[in-house]
C-alpha positions, 0 to 999 in steps of 0.5 A: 236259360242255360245248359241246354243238354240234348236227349232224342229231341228233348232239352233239359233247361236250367232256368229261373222260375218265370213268376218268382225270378229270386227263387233258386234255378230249377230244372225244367224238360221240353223238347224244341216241338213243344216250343215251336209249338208255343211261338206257333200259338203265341203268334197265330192266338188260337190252337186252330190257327197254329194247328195248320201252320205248324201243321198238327193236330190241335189235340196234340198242339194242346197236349203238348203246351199243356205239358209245357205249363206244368213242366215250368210251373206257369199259365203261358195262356189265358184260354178265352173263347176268341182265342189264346193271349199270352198271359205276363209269363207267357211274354217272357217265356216268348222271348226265351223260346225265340233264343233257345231256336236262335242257338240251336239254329246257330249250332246247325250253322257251324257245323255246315259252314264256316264264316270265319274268313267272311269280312266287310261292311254291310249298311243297314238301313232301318226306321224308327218304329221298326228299330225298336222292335225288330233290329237289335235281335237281329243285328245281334243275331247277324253279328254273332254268325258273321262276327268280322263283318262291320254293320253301320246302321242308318235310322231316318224317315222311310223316305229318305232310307228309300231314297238311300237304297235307290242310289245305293248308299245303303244296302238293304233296309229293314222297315215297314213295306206298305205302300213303297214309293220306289217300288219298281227300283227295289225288291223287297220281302214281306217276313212279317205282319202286325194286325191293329188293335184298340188300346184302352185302360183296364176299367174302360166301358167299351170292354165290355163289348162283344165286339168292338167298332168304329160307331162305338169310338165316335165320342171317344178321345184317339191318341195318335202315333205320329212316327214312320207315317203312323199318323196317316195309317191310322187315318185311313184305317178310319177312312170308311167310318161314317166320321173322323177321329177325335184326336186328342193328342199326338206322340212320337212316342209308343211309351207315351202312347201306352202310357196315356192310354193307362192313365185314361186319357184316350184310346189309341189304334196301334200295331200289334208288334207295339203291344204289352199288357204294361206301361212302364207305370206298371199300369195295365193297358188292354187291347181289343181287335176292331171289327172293321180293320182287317189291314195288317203292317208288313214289315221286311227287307227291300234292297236294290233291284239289278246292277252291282251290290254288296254280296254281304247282302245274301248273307244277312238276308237269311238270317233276317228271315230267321229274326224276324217272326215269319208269318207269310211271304211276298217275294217281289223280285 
């Protein structure tokens, strides 16, 4: 997207139509409601859920997407009676929509502050899954605003990243915060959560269920994801089953996971901020909620608690609260 112009509120987009990128650009016109609008249904999945959040009424939330669609020539959702799933356009269009907020956000920036004079260095620690979903959006975000600031990253096991943060090494890590060991020494902020849900390949029986639950994974082969702790998640999500998982293979890897998955070779329990509807393959992978599992992943900052620290610290945190997709908070200070 490009060539954003302002009028009252809405924007006229020069874009490439999302389902046919070699056609020539076409404009489209949206307002930035209709696309907090969109990101309000993409993450919620369904209109009620994002009427309260945003809040508005769900006749004019509909409205509004269903404008949204046929200004750009797309289905964004496919309606179900569960909900709203983001169909493929729907995916790359969410992305876009998280851009067009980030530039807008960054506009108003400018104009109240400057950051040109701010310098230093700012050590970000981070884990493994969550880097490859959330920290290059985000450093890239930081960076863009504080551009004098020089970011070193350090990815390892959240243990050590802990351990790091307490002796302060680093300054603030960006990871999963279920069950921190050094809990009292940090604080920490949950900005984000992942529900599970079930992966299985597209001809699989069991979609064929109004509802999915453990009784009806007992004979079914689990691919495990055994990186920042997963594996041990993912066990004790089982824990109240009348019988363990029958693990048939173990991967560091979510590719690999999503991959076999399509292929046939298992199911998987995975978090939601994993998900996409295709494997690199291009094979389809689809996913369904398990009745019993209500735990969510939370994902978000710690940093150390009392003493000196870096006060580039206060500078990335609000800007890590715009990156990452806020759907609730904990504050433990």
């Amino acid at each position: 997207m490009s060539d954003i112009a302002n009028n009252e509120d809405m924007y006229y987009v020069t874009m490439t139509p999302l389902d046919n990128p070699s056609r020539s650009t076409c404009f489209a016109m949206m307002s930035l409601r209709q696309i907090r609008y969109f990101i309000a249904i993409a993450e919620t999945g369904s209109v009620s859920a994002a009427a309260q959040a945003v809040p508005i009424s769900q006749s004019t939330l509909t409205t509004a997407i269903k404008q949204l669609e046929d200004d750009l020539g797309v289905t964004l959702f496919s309606r179900h009676a569960k909900g709203m799933e983001l169909t493929h356009q729907g995916h790359q269009f969410l992305r876009q929509a998280h851009l067009v907020l980030a530039s807008v956000d960054n506009a108003r920036r400018s104009l109240q502050q400057s950051t040109d004079e701010v310098a230093g260095e700012l050590t970000v620690g981070v884990t493994s899954l969550v880097a490859g979903y959330y920290l290059a959006d985000l450093l890239a975000r930081f960076q863009r605003i504080y551009h004098r600031v020089k970011l070193r990253v350090v990815e390892d096991d959240r243990d050590y990243i802990e351990h790091l943060l307490v002796s302060g090494e680093i300054d603030v890590g960006v990871l999963i915060l279920s069950n921190l060991k050094y809990l009292s020494a940090l604080n920490t902020e949950v900005l984000t959560f992942s529900h599970y849900r079930l992966w299985l390949p597209p001809d699989h029986e069991l979609l064929q269920l109004d509802s999915i639950g453990f009784k009806d994974l007992l004979h079914e082969p689990l691919i495990l994801l055994n990186v920042d702790e997963m594996e041990q998640r993912i066990r004790n999500l089982w824990a109240p089953a009348a019988s363990k998982p029958t693990v048939s293979l173990r991967s560091a890897s979510v590719e690999a996971v999503r991959s076999l998955v399509s292929a046939g070779m298992g199911v998987a329990l995975m978090p939601d901020m994993t998900y996409r509807p295709w494997s690199v393959e291009g094979d389809t992978v689809e996913a369904r909620r398990i009745t019993e599992v209500s735990e969510t992943l939370d994902i978000g900052l710690a940093w150390r608690r009392g003493g000196a620290r870096n006060p580039l610290i206060d500078l990335f945190l609000p800007v890590a609260r715009e990156s990452l997709p806020v759907r609730h908070n904990h504050a433990n200070s």
